[in-house]
N, C-alpha and C positions, 0 to 999 in steps of 0.2 A: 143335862148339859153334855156331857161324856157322850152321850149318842150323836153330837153333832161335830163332832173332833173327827177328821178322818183315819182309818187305823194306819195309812201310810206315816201318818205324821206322829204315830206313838212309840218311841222308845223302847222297843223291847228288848229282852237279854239276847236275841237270835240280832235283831239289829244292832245291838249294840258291842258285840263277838267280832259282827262282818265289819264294824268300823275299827278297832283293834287289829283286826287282823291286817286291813287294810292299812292302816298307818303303820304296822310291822314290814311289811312289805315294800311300802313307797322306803321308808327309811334304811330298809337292807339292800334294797338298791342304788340310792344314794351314797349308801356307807361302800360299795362295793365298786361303786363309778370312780367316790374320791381315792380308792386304793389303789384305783388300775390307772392312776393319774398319777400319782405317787410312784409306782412303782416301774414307772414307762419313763418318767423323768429321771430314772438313774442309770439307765440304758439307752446310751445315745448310740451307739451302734445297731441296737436293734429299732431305735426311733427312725434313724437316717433309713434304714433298708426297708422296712417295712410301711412306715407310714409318712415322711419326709419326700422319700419317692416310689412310696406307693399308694397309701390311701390317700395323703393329700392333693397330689396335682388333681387328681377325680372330683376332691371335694372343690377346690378353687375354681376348677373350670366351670363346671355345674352350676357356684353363686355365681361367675363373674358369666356364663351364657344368660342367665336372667337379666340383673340386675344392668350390664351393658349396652340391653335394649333401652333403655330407657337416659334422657339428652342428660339429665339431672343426676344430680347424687343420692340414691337410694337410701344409701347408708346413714345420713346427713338429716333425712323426712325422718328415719326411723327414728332417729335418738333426739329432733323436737318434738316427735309425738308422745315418747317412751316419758322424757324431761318433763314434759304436761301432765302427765297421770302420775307420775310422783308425786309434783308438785299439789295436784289434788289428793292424794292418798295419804301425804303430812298434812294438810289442812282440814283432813277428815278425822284424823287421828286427834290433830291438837282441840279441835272442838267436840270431841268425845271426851279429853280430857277435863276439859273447860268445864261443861256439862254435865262433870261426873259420869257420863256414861259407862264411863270402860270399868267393868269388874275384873278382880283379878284373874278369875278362870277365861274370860276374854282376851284378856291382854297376854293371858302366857298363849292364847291361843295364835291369837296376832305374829309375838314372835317366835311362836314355834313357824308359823308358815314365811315369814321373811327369812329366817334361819335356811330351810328347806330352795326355796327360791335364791338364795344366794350361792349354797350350795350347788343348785344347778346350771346355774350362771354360770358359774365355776368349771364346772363337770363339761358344757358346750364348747366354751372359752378355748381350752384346752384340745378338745374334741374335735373342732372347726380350724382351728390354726395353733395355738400357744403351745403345742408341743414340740413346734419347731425352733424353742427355745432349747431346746436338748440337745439337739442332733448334732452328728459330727461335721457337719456341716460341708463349707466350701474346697476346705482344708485337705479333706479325705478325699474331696472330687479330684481336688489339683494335687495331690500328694505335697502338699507346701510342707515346707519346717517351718512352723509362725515361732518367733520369739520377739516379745515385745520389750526385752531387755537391747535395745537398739547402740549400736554402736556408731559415737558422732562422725565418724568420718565417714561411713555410709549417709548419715542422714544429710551432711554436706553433700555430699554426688548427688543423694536423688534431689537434692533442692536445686541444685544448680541445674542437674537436666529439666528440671520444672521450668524455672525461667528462659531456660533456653525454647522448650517448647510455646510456654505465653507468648514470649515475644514473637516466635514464627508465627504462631495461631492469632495472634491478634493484629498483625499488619497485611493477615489474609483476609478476615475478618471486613475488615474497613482501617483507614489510613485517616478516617477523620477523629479528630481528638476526643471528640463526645463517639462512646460506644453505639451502632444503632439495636432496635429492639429484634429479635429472630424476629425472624420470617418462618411465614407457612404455619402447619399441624401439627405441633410440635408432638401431640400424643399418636401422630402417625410416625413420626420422624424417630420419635423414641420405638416405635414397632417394629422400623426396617432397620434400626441400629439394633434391638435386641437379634433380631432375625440376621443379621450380620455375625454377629459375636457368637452368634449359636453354632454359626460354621464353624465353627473352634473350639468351641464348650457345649457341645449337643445338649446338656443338662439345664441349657439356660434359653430351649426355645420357650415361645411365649405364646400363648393362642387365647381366644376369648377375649380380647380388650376390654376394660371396664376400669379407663382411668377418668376422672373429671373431676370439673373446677368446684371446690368449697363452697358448699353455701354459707359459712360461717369465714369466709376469709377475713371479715372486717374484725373479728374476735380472735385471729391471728396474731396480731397485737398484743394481746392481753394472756394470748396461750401459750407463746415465744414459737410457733412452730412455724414452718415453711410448707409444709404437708404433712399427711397421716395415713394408716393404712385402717379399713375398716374390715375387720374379721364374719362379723354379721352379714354383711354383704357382699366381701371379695373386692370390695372397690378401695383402690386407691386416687385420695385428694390433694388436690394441692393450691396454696394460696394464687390468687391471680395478681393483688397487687402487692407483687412484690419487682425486685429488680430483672428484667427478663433473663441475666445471667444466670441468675440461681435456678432458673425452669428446667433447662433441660437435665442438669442432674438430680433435681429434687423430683422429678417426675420418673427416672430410673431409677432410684433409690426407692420409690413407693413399687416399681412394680414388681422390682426385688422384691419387696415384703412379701407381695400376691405369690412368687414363684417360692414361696416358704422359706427366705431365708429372713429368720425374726431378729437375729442378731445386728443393731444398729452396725456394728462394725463391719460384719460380710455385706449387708446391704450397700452402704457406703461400696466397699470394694467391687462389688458387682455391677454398682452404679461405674465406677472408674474403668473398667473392663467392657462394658456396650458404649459407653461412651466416647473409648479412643477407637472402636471399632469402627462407628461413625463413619460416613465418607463427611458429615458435616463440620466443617471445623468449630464453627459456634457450640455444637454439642464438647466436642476435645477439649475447647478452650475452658467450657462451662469445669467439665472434671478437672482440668490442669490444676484453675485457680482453687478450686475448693482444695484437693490433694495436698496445693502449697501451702494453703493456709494450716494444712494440720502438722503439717511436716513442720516449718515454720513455731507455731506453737508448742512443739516438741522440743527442738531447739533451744527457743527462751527459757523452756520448763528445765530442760539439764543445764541451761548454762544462762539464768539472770544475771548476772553482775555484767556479760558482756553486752546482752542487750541493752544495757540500764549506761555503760560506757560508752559502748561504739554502736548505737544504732545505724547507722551506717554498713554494718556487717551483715545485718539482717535486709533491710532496703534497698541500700544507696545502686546496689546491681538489677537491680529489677529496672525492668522499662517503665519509662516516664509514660506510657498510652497504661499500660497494667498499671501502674499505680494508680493512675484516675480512676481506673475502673474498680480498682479493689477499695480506694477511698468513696467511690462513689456508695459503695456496699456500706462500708460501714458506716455514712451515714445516714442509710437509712435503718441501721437497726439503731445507730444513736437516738435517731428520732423516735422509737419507738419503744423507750427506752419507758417504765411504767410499775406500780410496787406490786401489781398481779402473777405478772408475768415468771417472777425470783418465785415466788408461793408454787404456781402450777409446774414450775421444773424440777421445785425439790418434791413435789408428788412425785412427779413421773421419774426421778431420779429412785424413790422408793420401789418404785413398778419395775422396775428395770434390775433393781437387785434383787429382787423377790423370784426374777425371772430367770437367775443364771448369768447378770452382766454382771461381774462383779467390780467393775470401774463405775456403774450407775453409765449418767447422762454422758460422762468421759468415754465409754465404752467407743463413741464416733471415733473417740481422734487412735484407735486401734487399727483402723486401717491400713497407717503408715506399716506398721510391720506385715499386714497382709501386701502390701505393694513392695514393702522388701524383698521378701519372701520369695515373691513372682519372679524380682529382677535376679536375685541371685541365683533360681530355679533356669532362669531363661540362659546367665553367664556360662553355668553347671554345665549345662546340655550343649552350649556352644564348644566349651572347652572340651569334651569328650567326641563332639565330631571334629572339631580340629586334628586329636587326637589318633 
């Protein structure tokens, strides 16, 4: 019977050295990938110059010249397909179980290979975009002094020039009481507002397009999100039904992500910065309202008892057309209001500390001090050519 076995398939000590040797090697390179992951995420200055903006624009543009061609979201096919072969890979698993199948020397086999595999999940992750989690970010570019130790009587000024701009921007806008929905392309309109801002921030041209609509918008609901940035494929998505206000900066803030700014709060900020670039006002107004509302939240946060007394301090000045429109906002997150949603934010509230946000999902409303920052930068430079 041994003569009908073929000797490929026999076990020898020669093959079984080169399998040793083999798993030595796949594992020393793993062990040497998570190091240089490790060891690059303590070095934001060398992350920003070297691969922030140097190997990554290469890598983004690259996914996002593929992936762009295509009317669909790439990224969105890849992770129902990825979801389905999981979903078959625990159902094979568990009726091995069932079946008794799985010997011990199997199953440590199993999770030695899920182990490895997650590892280099990990190892791409990082590799393809997540080390933009390090970097010194926007900060360095604009020489800001960020201090998110905010002082209330600034944050009164800039709320106040907020309102002031809502109200100009939204009686541009349209004068009828109900807001209407943007007009046009808006993923071209957000292209010539990046390509505007860029006049001023060379750092933030934009090329490659690869933005579109969610295929998962209806599970937007249940995800709490407005958009996402897809690392795998360079594509930023973003929900369609939602309120058309929320578009044009939820669609700058995704393509922030793409130009490797990982940080929710520089992204926000970059968002606010192509946005008032805009010749569109719909786009300005879109930033204006989001900005107030963080500033605003700020606000309440150092000083509840007033809000909780004189609501009226907080509101009562705001235009009656922006209050529609920002009451219109909230309810439709009221509506979509769901006990999934709380679950999937304190994930991504973990992701996001894991990542270097040390505020988690708070880390958005950081912005206000990057828009500080700017105005006081912008005061600075006035006063010295005055000067």
């Amino acid at each position: 019977m041994a003569d009908l076995i073929h000797p490929h398939l026999l076990k020898t000590p020669e093959t079984m050295n080169r399998s040793k040797i083999s798993r030595i090697l796949v594992w020393s390179v793993t062990g040497l990938g998570l190091l240089g992951v490790s060891l690059a995420a303590r070095q934001p200055n060398w992350v920003e110059a070297q691969y922030s903006t140097g190997i990554y624009p290469f890598i983004g543009r690259f996914l996002r010249s593929i992936t762009g061609i295509f009317p669909f979201s790439v990224g969105d096919v890849f992770y129902t397909i990825l979801s389905i072969v999981l979903i078959i890979i625990v159902f094979r698993f568990v009726r091995q179980v069932w079946r008794k199948e799985l010997t011990k020397q199997l199953l440590l086999k199993q999770v030695g290979r899920l182990v490895l595999i997650c590892c280099w999940v990990y190892i791409a992750f990082y590799g393809i975009w997540g080390l933009n989690y390090y970097r010194a970010g926007i900060a360095s570019q604009l020489k800001l002094q960020v201090d998110t130790c905010y002082d209330q009587t600034e944050l009164k000024k800039l709320r106040c020039s907020l309102m002031e701009d809502m109200r100009r921007l939204r009686w541009v806008i349209s004068k009828d009481t109900s807001l209407p929905e943007p007009k046009g392309d808006l993923f071209k309109q957000a292209e010539a507002a990046y390509a505007k801002a860029a006049l001023v921030y060379p750092f933030l041209a934009y090329q490659q397009p690869a933005m579109k609509k969610s295929l998962f918008g209806v599970l937007g609901k249940y995800g709490g999100y407005t958009g996402y940035y897809n690392p795998s494929s360079g594509e930023g998505q973003i929900r369609w039904n939602m309120p058309g206000l929320l578009k044009p900066f939820t669609i700058c803030h995704e393509m922030a992500h793409q130009l490797g700014y990982a940080s929710e709060s520089e992204a926000n900020f970059v968002a606010y910065l192509v946005c008032m670039a805009s010749e569109d006002p719909y786009f300005q107004y879109s930033a204006a309202l989001d900005i107030f509302h963080y500033v605003t939240a700020e606000l309440m946060l150092h000083d509840p008892e007033a809000y909780m007394l004189h609501p009226n301090l907080f509101f009562g000045e705001v235009d009656t057309m922006v209050q529609r429109d920002r009451l219109a906002i909230r309810r439709f997150f009221l509506n979509e209001q769901n006990n999934i949603a709380p679950v999937v934010s304190s994930l991504y509230n973990q992701y996001l500390l894991a990542n270097n946000q040390i505020r988690g999902v708070e880390s958005y409303y950081d912005v206000v001090a990057w828009v500080l920052a700017l105005r006081k930068k912008g005061q600075s430079s006035n006063v010295k050519r005055q000067s």
